[in-house]
N, CA, C and O atoms as a MOPAC input file, in Angstrom:
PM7 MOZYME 1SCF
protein

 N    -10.78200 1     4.06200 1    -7.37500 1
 C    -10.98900 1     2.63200 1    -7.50200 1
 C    -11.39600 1     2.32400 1    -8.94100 1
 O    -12.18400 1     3.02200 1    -9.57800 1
 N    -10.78200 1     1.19800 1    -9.41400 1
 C    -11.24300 1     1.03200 1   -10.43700 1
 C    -12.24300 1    -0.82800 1   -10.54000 1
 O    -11.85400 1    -1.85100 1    -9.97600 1
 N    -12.65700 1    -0.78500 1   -10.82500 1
 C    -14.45800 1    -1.96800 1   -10.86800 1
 C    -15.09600 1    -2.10100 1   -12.54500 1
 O    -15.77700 1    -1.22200 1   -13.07500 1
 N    -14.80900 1    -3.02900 1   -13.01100 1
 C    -15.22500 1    -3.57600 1   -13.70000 1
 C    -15.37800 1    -2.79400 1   -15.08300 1
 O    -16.28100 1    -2.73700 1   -15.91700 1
 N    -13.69800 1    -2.02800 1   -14.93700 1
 C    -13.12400 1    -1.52700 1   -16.03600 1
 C    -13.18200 1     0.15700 1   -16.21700 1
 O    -12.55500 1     0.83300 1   -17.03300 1
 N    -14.26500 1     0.66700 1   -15.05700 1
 C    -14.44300 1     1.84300 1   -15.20700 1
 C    -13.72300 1     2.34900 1   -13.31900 1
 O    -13.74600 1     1.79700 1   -12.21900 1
 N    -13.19400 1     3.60300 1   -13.84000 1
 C    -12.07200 1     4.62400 1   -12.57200 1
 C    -13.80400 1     4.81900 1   -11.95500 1
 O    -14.86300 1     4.83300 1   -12.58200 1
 N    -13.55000 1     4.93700 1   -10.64000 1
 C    -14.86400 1     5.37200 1    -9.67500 1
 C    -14.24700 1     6.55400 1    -8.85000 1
 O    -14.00400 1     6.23200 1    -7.68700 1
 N    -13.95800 1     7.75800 1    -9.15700 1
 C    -13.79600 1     8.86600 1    -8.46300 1
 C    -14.51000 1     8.95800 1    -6.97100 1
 O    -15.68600 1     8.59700 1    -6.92100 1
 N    -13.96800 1     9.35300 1    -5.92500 1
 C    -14.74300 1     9.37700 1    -4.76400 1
 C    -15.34700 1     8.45900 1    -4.38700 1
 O    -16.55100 1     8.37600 1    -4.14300 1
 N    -14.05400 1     7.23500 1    -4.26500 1
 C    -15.20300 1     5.89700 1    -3.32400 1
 C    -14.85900 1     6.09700 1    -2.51000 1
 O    -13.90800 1     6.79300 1    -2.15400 1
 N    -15.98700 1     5.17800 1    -1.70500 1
 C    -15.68900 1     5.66600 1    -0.14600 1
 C    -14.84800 1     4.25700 1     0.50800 1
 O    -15.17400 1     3.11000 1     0.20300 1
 N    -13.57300 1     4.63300 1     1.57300 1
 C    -13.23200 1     3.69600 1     1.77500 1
 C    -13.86300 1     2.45400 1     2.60600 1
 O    -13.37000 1     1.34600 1     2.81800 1
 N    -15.02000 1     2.95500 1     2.97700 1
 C    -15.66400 1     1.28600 1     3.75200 1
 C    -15.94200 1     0.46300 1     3.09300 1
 O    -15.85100 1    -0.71900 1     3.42700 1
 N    -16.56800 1     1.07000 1     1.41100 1
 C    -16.52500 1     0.31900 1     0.62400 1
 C    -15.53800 1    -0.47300 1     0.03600 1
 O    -16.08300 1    -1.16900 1    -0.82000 1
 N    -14.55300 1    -0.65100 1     0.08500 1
 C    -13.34500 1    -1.23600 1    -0.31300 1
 C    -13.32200 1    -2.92400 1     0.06300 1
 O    -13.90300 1    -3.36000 1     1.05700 1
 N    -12.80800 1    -3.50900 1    -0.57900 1
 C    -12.73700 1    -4.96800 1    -0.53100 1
 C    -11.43900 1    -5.83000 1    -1.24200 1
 O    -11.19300 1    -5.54500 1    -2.41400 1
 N    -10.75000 1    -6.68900 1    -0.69200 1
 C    -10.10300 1    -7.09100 1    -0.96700 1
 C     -9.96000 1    -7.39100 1    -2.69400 1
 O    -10.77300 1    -8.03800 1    -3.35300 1
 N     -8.47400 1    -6.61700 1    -3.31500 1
 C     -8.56600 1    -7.27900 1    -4.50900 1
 C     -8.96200 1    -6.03700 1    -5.70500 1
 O     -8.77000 1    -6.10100 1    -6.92000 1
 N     -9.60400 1    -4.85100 1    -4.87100 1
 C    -10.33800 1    -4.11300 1    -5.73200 1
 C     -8.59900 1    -3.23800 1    -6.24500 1
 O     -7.59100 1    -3.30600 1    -5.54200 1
 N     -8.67900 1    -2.50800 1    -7.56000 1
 C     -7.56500 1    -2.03800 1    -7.79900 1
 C     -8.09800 1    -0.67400 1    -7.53700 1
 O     -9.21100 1    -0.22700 1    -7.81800 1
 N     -6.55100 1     0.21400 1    -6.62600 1
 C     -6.69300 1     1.37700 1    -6.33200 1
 C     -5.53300 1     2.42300 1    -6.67400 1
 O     -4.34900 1     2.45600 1    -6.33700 1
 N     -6.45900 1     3.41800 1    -7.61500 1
 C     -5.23300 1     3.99400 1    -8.32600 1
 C     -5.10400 1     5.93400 1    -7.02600 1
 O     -5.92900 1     6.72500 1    -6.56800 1
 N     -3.59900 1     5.79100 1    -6.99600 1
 C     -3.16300 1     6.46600 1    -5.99500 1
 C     -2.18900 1     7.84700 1    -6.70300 1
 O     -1.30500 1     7.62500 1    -7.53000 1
 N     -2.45600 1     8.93800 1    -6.32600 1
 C     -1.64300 1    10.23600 1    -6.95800 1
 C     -1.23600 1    10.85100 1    -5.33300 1
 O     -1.60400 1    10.59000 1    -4.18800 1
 N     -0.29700 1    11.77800 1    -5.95300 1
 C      0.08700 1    12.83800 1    -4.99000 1
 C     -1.12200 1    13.80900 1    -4.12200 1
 O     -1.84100 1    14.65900 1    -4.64700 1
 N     -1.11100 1    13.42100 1    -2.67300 1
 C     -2.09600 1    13.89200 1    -1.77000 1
 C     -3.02700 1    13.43300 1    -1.72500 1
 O     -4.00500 1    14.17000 1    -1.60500 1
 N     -3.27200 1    11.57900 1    -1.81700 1
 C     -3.93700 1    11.33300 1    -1.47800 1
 C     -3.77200 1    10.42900 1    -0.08900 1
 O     -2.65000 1     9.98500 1     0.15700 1
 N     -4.82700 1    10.16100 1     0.78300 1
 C     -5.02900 1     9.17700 1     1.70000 1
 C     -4.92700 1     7.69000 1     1.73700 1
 O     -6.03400 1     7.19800 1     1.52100 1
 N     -3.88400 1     6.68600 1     1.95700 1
 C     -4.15700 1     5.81600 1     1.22800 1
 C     -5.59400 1     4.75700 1     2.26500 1
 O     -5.66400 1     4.49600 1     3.46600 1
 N     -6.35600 1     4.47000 1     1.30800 1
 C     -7.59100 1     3.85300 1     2.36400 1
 C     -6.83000 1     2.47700 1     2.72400 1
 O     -6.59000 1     2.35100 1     3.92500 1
 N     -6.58800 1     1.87100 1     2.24100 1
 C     -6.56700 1     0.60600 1     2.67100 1
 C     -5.08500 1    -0.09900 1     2.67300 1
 O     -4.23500 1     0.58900 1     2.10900 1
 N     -4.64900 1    -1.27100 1     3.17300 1
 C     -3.40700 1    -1.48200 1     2.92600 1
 C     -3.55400 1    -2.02200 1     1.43500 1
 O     -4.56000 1    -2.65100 1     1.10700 1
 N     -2.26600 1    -1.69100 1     0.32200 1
 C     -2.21000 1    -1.89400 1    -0.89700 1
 C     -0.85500 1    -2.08300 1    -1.48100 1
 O      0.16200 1    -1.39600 1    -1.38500 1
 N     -1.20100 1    -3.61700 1    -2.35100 1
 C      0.03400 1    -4.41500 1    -3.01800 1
 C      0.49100 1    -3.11900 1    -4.21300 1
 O     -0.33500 1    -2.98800 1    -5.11600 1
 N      1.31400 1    -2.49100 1    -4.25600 1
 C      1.72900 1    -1.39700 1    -5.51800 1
 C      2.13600 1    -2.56400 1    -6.17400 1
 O      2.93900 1    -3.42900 1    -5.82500 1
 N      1.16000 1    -2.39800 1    -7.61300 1
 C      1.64400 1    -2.89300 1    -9.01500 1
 C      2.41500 1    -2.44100 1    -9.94000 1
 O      3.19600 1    -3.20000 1   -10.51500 1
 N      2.31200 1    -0.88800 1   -10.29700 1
 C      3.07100 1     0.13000 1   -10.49900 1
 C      2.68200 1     1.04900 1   -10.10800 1
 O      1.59300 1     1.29500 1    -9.59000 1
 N      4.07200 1     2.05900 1   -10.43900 1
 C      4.24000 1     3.41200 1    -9.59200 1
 C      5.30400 1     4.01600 1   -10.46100 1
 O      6.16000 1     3.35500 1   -11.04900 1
 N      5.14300 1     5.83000 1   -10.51100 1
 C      6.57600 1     6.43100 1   -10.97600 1
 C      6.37300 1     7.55700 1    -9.70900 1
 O      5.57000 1     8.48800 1    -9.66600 1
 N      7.46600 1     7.10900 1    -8.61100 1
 C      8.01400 1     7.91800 1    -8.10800 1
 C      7.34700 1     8.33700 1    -6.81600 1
 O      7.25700 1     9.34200 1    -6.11100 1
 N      6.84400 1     6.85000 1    -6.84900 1
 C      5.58300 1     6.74200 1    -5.45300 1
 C      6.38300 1     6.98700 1    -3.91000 1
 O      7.00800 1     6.03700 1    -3.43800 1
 N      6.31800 1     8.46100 1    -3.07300 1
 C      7.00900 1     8.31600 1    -1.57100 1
 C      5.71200 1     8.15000 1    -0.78400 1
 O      4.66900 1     7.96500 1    -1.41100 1
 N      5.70900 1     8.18900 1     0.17300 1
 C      4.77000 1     8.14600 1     1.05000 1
 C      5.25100 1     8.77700 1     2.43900 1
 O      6.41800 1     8.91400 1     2.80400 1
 N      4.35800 1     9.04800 1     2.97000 1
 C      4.79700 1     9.83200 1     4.40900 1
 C      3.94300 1     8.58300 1     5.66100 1
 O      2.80700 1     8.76100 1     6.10100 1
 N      4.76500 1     7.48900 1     5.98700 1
 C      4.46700 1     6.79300 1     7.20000 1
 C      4.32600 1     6.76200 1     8.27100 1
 O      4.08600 1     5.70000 1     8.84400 1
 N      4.43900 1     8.04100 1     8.97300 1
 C      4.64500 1     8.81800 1    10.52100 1
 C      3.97700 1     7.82100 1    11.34200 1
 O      4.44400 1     7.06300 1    12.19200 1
 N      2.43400 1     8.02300 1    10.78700 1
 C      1.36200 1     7.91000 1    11.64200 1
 C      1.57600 1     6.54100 1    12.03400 1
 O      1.08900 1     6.09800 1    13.07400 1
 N      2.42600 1     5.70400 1    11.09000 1
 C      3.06700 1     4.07000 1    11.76700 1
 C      4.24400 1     3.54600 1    12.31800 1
 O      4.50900 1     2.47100 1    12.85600 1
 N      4.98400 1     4.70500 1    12.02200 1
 C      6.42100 1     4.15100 1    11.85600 1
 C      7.06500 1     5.66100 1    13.12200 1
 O      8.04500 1     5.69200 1    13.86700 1
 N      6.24600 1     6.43900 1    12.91900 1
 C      7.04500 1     7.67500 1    13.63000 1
 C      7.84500 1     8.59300 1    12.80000 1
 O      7.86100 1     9.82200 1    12.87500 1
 N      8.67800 1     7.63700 1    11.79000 1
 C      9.62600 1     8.63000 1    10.96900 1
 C      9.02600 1     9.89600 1     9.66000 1
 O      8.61400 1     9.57500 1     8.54500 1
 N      9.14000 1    11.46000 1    10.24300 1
 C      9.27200 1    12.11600 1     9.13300 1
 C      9.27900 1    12.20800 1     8.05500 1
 O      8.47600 1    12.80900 1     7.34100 1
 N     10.41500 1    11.48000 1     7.70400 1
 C     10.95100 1    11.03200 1     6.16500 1
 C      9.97800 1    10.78100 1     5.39300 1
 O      8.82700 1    10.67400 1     5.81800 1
 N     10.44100 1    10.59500 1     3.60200 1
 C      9.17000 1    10.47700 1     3.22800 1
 C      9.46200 1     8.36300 1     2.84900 1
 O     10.51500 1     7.86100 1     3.24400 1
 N      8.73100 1     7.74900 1     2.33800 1
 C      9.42700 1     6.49900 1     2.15400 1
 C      9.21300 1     6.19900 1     0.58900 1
 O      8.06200 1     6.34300 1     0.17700 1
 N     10.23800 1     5.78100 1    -0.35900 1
 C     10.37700 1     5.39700 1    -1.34500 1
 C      9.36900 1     3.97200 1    -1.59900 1
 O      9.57100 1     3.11900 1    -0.73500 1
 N      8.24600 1     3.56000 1    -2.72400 1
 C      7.31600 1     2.92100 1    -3.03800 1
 C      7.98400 1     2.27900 1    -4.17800 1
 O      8.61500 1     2.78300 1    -5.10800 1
 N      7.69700 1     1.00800 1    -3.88900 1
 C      8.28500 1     0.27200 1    -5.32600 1
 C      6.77200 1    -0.41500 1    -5.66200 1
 O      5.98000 1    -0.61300 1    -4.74100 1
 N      6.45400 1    -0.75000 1    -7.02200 1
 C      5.62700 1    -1.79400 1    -7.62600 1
 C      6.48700 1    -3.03000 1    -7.77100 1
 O      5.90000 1    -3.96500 1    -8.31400 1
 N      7.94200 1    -3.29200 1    -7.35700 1
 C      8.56400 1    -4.78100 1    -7.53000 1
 C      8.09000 1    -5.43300 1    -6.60100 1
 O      7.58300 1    -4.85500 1    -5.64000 1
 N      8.14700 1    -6.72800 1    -6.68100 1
 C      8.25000 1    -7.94900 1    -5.95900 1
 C      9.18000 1    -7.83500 1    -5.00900 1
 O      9.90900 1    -6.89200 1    -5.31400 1
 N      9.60600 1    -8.46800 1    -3.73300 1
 C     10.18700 1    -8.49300 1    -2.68600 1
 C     10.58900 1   -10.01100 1    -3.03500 1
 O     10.10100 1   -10.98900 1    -3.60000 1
 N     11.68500 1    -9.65700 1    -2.41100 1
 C     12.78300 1   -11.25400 1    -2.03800 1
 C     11.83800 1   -12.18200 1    -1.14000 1
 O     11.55400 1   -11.66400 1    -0.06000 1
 N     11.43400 1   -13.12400 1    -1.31100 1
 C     10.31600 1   -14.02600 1    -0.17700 1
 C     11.21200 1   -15.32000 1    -0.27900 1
 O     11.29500 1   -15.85000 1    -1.38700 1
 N     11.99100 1   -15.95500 1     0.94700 1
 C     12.55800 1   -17.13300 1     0.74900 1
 C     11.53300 1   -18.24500 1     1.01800 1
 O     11.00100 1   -18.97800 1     0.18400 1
 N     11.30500 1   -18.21600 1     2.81300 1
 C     10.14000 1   -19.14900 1     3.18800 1
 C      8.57700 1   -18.55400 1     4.04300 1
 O      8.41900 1   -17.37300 1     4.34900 1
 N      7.96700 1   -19.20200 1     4.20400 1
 C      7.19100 1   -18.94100 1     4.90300 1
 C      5.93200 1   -17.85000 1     4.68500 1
 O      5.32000 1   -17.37800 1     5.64300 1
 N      5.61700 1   -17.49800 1     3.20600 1
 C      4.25200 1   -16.69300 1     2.42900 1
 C      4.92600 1   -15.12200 1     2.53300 1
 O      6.10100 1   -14.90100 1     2.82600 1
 N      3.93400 1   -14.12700 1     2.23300 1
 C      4.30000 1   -13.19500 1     1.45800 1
 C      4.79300 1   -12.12500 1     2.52700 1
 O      5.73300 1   -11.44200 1     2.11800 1
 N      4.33800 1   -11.83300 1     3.84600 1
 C      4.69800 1   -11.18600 1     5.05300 1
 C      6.26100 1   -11.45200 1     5.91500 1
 O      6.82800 1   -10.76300 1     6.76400 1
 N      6.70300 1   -13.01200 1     5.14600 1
 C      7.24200 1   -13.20300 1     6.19200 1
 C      9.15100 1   -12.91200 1     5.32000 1
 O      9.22200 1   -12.18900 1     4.32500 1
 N     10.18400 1   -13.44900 1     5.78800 1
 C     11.00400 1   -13.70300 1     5.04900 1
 C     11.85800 1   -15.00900 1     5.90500 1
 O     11.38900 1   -15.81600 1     6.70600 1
 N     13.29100 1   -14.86500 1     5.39300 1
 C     14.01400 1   -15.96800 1     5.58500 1
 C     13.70800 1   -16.67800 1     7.03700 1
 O     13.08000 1   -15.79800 1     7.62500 1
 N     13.79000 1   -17.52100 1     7.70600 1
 C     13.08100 1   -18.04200 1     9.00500 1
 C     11.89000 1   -17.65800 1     8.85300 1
 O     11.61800 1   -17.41100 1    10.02800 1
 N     11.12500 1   -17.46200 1     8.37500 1
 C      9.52700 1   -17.50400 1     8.87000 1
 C      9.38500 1   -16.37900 1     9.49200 1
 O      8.16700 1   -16.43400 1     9.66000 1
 N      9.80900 1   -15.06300 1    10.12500 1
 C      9.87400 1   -14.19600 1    10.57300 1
 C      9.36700 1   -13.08000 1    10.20500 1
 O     10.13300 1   -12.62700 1     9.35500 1
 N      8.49100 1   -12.36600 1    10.36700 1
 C      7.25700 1   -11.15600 1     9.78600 1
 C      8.25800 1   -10.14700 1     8.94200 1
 O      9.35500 1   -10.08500 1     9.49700 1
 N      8.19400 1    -9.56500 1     8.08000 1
 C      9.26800 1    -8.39500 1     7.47100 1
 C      8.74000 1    -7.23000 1     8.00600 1
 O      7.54100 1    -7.05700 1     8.22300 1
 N      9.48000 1    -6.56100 1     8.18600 1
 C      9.00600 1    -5.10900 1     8.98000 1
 C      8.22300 1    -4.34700 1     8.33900 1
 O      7.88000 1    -4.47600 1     7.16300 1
 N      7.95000 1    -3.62400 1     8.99800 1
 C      6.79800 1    -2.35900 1     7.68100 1
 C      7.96800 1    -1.85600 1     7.25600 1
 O      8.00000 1    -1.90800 1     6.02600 1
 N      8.97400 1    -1.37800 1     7.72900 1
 C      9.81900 1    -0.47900 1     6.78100 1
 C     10.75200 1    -0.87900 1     5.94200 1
 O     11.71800 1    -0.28000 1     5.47000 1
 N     10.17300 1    -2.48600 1     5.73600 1
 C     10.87100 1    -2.99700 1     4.76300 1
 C     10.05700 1    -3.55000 1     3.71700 1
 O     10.53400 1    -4.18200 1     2.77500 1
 N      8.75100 1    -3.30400 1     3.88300 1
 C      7.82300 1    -3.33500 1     2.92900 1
 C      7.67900 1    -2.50900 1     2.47000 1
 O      7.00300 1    -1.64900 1     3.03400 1
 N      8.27000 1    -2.24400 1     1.06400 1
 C      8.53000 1    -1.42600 1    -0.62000 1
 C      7.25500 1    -1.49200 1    -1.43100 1
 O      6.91700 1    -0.51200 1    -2.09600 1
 N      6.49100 1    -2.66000 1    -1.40900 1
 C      5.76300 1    -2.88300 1    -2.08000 1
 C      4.64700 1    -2.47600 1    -1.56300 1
 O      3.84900 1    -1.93000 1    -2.32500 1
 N      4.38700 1    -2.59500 1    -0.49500 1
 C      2.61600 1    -1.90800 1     0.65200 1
 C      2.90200 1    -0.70200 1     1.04400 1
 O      3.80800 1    -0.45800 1     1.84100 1
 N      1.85300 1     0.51100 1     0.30400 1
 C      1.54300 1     1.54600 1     0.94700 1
 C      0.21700 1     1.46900 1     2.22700 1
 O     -0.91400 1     1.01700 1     2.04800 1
 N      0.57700 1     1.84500 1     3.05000 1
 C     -0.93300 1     1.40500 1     4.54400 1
 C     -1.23300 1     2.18300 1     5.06000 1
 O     -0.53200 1     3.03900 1     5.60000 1
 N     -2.79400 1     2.05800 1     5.02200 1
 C     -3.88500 1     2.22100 1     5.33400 1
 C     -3.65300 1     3.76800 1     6.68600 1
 O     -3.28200 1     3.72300 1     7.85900 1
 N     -4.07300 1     4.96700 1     5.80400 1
 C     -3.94900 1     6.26400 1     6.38600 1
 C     -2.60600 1     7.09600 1     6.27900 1
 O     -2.44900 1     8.26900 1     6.62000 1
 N     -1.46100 1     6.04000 1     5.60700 1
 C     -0.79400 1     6.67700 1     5.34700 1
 C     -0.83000 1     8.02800 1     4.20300 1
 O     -1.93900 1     8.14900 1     3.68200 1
 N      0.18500 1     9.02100 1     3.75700 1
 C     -0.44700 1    10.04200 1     3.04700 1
 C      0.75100 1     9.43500 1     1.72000 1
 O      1.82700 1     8.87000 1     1.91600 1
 N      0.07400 1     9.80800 1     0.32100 1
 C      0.93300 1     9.73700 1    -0.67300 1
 C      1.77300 1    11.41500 1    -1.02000 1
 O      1.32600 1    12.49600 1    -1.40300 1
 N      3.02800 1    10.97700 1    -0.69100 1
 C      3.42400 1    12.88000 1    -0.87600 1
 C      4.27900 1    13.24400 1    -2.34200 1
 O      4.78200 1    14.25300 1    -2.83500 1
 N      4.14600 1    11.99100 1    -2.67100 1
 C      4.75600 1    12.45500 1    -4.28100 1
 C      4.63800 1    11.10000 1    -5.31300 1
 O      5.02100 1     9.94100 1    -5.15000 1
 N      4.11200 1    11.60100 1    -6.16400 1
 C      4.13300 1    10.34800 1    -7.50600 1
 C      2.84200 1     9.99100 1    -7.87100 1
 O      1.88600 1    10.64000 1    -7.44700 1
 N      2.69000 1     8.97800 1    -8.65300 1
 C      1.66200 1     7.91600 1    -8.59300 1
 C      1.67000 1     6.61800 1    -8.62500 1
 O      2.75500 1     6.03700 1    -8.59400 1
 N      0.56000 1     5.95700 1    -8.68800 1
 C      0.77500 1     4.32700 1    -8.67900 1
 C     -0.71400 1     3.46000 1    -8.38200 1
 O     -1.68900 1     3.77200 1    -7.69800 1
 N     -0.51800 1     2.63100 1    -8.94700 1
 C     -1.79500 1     1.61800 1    -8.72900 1
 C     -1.53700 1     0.41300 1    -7.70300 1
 O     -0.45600 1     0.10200 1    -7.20100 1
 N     -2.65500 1    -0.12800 1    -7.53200 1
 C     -2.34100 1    -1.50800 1    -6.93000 1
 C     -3.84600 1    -2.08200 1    -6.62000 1
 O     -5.02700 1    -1.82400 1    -6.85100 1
 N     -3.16600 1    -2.85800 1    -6.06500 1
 C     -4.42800 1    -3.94300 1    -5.45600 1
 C     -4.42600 1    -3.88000 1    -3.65800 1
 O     -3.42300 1    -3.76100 1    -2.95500 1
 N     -6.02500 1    -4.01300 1    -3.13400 1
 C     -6.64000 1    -4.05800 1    -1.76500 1
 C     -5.79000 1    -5.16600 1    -1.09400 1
 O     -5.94000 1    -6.22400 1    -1.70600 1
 N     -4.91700 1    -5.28000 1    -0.00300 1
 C     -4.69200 1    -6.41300 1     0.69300 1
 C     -4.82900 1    -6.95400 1     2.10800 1
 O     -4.59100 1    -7.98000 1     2.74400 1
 N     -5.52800 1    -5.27500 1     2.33700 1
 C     -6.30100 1    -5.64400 1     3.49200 1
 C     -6.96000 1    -4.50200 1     3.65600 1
 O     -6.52100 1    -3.43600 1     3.22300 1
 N     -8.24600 1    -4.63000 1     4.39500 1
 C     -9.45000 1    -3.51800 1     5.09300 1
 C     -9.75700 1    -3.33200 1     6.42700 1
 O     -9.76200 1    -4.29600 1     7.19200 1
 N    -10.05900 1    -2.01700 1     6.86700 1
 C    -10.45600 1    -2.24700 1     7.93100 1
 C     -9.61600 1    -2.70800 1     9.27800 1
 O     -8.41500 1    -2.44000 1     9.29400 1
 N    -10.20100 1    -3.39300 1    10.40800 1
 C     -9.21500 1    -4.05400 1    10.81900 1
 C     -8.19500 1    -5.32700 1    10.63100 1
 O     -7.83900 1    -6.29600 1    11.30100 1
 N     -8.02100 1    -4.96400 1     9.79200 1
 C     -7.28900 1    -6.47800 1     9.36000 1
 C     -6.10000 1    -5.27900 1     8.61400 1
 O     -5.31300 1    -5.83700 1     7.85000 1
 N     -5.93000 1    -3.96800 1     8.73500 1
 C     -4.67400 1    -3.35400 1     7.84100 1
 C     -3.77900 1    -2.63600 1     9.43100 1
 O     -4.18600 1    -2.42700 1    10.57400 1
 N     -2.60400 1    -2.46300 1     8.83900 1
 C     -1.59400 1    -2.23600 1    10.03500 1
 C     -1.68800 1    -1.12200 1    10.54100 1
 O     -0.70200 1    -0.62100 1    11.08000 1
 N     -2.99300 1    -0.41200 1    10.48500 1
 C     -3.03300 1     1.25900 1    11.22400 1
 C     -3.30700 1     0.96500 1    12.19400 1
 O     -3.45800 1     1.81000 1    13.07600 1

């Protein structure tokens, strides 16, 4: 985590709060759900949500959003997790790369 300009090695995730930036490497846990700002070569292993093996490709881009805020897409309709490029979530494992981002949700309020 990084707070008020300085990296905090070993935070703990209860502590976490919306907004805080969390910088992410290969083998780590991700604590919380998180907006990737950048990344080189960020996969992730989603099992524990999705079921699939595979590992999943992480983007820091922006997503296509027509109507309806940042979850949803064209009709107003939720976008799937496995079409969210941009959110690595909460317990998922990072299995290759790195990348930063920002808190966008804690606790119960993230999709584990």
């Amino acid at each position: 985590v990084v707070r008020d300009g300085r990296a905090m090695d070993h935070f703990p995730a209860v502590d976490l709060v919306v907004g805080d930036l969390v910088v992410l490497s290969t083998g780590d846990r991700v604590p919380a759900d998180v907006r990737l700002i950048d990344g080189v070569e960020v996969q992730v292993n989603e099992s524990s949500l999705t079921g699939e093996n595979s590992p999943v490709n992480k983007t820091g881009m922006a997503l296509a959003v027509t109507t309806g805020g940042a979850n949803t897409h064209h009709g107003g309709h939720p976008i799937p997790l496995t079409e969210q490029t941009n959110i690595v979530f909460m317990g998922t494992l990072v299995v290759a790369g790195r990348g930063r981002g920002l808190v966008v949700a804690v606790g119960e309020r993230t999709e584990f």
